[in-house]
C-alpha positions, 0 to 999 in steps of 0.5 A: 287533750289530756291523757287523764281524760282521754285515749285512743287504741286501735283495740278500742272502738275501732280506734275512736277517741274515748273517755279514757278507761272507758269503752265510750266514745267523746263523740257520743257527748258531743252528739247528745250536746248537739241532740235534744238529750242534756248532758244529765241524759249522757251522764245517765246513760254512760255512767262510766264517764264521770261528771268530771271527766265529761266537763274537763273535756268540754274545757279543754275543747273549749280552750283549743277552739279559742286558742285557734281563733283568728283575729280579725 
């Protein structure tokens, strides 16, 4: 992942990964993906994550796991 989009301190929720420059979990967008709440829900509920950052994340998540595919 991109050090523009994401970090991780041991500070920092315990070391989580996070949205950089904020103190919100990636998981919690993935939980609310995963959930019955919409990514308009996460983007209201965590408004330090910018629509930008939230989407850049959820590609390049995307781009890795087709990366990694196998072929068969």
């Amino acid at each position: 992942m991109s050090n523009q989009n994401i970090s991780r301190d041991p500070e920092i929720m315990s070391g989580a990964v996070c949205f950089n420059g904020t103190r919100v979990p990636v998981q919690n967008l993935f939980d609310y993906l995963e959930g019955s709440s919409s990514f308009e829900e996460f983007l209201q509920d965590f408004p330090s994550v910018s629509r930008e950052t939230a989407i850049a994340v959820i590609e390049e998540a995307k781009g890795r796991l087709f990366a990694d595919a196998v072929a068969f």
